[in-house]
C-alpha positions as CSV (number, residue, x, y, z in Angstrom):
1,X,-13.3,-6.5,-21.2
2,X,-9.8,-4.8,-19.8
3,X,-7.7,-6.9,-17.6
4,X,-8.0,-4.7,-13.9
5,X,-4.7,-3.8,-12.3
6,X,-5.7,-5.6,-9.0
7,X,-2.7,-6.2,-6.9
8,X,-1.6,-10.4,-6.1
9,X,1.8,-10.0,-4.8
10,X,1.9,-13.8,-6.3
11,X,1.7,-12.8,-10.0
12,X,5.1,-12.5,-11.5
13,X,3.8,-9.2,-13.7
14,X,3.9,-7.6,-10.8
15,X,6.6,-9.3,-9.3
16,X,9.2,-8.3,-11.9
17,X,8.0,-5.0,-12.6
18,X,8.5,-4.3,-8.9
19,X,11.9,-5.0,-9.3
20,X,12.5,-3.1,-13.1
21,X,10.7,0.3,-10.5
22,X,13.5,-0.5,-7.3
23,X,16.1,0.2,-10.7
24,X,14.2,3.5,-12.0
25,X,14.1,5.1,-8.6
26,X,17.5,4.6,-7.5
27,X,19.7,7.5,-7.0
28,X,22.2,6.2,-9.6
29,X,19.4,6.0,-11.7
30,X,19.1,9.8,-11.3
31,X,22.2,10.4,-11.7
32,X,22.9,8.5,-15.1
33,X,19.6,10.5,-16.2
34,X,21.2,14.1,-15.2
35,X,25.0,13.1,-16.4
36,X,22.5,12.8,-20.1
37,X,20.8,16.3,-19.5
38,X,17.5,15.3,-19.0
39,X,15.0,17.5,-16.4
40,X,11.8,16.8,-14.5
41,X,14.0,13.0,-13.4
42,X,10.2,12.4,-11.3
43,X,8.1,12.5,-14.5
44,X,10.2,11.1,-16.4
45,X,10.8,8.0,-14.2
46,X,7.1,7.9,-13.9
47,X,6.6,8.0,-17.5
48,X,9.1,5.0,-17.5
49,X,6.6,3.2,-15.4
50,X,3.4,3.6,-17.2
51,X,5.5,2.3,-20.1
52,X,6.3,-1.0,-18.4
53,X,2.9,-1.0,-17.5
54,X,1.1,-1.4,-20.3
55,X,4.0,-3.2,-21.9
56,X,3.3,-6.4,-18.9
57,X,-0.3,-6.0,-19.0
58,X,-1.2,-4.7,-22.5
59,X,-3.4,-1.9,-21.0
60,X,-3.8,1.3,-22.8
61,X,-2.4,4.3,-20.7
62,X,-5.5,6.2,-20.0
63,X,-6.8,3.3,-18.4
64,X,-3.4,2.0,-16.4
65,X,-3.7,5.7,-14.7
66,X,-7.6,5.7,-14.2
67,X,-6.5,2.5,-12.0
68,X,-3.1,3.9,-10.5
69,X,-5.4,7.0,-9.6
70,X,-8.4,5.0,-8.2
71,X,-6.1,2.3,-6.3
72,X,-3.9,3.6,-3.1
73,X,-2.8,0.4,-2.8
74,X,-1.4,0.2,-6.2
75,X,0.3,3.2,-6.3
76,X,2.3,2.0,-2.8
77,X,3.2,-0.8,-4.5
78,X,4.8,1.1,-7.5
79,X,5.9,3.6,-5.2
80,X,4.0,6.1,-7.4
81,X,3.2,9.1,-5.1
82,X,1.6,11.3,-8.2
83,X,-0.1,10.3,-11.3
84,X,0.2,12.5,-14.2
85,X,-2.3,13.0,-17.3
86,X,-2.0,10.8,-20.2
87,X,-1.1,14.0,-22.2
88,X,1.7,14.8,-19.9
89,X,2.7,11.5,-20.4
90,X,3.0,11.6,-24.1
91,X,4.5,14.9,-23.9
92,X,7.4,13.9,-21.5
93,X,8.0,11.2,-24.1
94,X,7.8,13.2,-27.0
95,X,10.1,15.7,-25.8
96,X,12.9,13.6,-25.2
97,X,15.4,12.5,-27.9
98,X,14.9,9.0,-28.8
99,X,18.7,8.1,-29.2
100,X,19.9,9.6,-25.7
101,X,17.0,8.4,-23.8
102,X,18.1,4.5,-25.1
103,X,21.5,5.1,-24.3
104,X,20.9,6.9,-20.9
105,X,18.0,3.7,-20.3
106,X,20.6,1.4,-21.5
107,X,22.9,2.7,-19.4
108,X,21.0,2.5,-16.3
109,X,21.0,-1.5,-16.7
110,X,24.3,-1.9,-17.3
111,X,25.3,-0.2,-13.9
112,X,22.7,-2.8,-12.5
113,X,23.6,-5.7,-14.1
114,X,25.9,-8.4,-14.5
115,X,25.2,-10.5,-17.2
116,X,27.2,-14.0,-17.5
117,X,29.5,-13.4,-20.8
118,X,30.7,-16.4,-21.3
119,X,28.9,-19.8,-22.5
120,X,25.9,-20.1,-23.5
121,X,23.0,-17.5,-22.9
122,X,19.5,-17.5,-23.4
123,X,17.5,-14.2,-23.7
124,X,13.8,-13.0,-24.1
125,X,12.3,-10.6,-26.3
126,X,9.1,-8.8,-26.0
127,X,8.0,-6.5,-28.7
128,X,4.7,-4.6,-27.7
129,X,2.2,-1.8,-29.2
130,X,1.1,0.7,-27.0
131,X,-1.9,2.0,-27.3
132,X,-2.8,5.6,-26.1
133,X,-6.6,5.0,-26.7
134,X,-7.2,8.7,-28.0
135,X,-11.2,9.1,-28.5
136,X,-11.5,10.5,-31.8
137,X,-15.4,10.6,-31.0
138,X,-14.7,12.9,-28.0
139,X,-11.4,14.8,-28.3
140,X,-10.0,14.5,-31.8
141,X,-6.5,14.9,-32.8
142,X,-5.0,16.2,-36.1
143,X,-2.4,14.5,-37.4
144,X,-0.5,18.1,-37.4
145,X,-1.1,17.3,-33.2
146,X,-0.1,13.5,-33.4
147,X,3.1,15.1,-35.7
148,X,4.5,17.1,-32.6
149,X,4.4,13.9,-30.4
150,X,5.9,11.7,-32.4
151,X,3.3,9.4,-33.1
152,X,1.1,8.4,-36.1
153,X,-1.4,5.5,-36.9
154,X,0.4,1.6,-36.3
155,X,-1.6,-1.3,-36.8
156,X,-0.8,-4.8,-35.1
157,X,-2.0,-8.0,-35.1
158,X,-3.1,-7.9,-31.6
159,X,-4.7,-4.1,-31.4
160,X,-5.5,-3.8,-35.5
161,X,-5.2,-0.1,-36.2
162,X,-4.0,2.3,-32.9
163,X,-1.9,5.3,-32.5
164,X,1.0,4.9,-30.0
165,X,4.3,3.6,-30.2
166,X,6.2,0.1,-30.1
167,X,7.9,-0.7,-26.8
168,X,10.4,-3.8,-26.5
169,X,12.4,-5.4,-24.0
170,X,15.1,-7.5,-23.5
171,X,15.2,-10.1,-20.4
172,X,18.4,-12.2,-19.2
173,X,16.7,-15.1,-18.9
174,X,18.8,-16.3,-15.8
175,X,18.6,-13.2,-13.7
176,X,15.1,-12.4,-15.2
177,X,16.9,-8.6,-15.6
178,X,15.9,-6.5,-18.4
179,X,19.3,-6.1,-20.0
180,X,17.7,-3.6,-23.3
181,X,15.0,-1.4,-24.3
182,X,13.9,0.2,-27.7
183,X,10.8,2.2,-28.1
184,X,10.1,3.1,-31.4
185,X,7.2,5.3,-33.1
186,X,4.7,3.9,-34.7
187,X,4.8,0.1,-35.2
188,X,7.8,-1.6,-36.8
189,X,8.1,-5.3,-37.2
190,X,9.7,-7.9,-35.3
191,X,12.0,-9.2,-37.8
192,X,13.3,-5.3,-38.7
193,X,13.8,-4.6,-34.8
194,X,15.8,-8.1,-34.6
195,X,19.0,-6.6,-36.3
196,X,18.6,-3.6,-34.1
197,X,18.3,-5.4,-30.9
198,X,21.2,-7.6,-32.0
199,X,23.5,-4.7,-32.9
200,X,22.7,-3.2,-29.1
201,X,23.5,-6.2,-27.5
202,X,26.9,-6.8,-29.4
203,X,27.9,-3.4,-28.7
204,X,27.3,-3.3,-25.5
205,X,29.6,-6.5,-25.3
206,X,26.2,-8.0,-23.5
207,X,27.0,-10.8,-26.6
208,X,29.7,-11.9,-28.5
209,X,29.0,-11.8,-32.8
């Protein structure tokens, strides 16, 4: 049975992601986005959102906007004044260049942050599948569709065999800031995204070698 997105102000899912969202809808937020070229900044932010969502909760996103659409409440708290399809959602994402969109993201938490160089730092890393839940029974899609998305079949421990995408994030353990973020197609493991993350966080000078 799926976990429901019932709001508790207590829980520190919620907690955190409300402060990743004060981040995304700032107006230097909008602007970083724009300097990079990217359009439609309010689906694309929102996009953003659904992301984190299911990354914190390990919801699929048909069901994390059945509950945003179904719960006022919810969406108030996310500050979330539309809720788009789940195909819109995969199209925003697919449209967007994966390269420029981490830089731009990346970009965004560095104006934000201000991450403790010096000494000794701890960080956490969570790599997560997301699951678009397509219903092959229902509404099938080629793979010539799932092509012009981006996306293919993954498989993970945790979900066994999905389509979707791999979403990670990197928290400053002190500040409990997210300091990186990689989203990759399909589902790529751990230990190959541990060089990657390593090499972002070196040359962002968020590290030392």
């Amino acid at each position: 049975m799926k976990h429901r997105l019932n709001l508790d102000i207590k829980d520190p899912n919620y907690t955190l992601l409300k402060e990743i969202f004060k981040i995304m809808d700032s107006r230097k937020t909008s602007e970083i986005l724009a300097s990079f070229g990217f359009k439609n900044l309010d689906k694309l932010v929102f996009t953003f959102k659904i992301i984190f969502i299911s990354m914190f909760f390990g919801l699929d996103i048909p069901f994390i906007l059945s509950e945003l659409e179904s719960k006022e409440k919810l969406r108030k708290y996310f500050k979330i004044s539309k809720v788009w399809s789940a195909d819109q959602v995969y199209k925003t994402l697919s449209l967007q260049d994966p390269e420029k969109l981490m830089k731009a993201l990346n970009r965004i938490l560095n104006s934000r942050n201000r991450v403790k160089r010096r000494g000794k730092k701890t960080f956490v890393v969570d790599a997560t599948p997301v699951d678009l839940d397509f219903n092959f029974n229902r509404n099938k899609k080629t793979k010539e569709y799932l092509k012009t998305l981006n996306l293919k079949w993954s498989y993970s421990s945790s979900k066994g065999f999905y389509i979707g995408f791999k979403a990670t994030i990197v928290i400053d353990f002190d500040s409990m800031n997210p300091v990186c973020i990689l989203i990759h197609s399909g589902a790529p493991g751990d230990a190959k995204l541990f060089d990657e993350i390593m090499e972002n966080l070196q040359k962002r000078r968020i590290i030392e070698k």
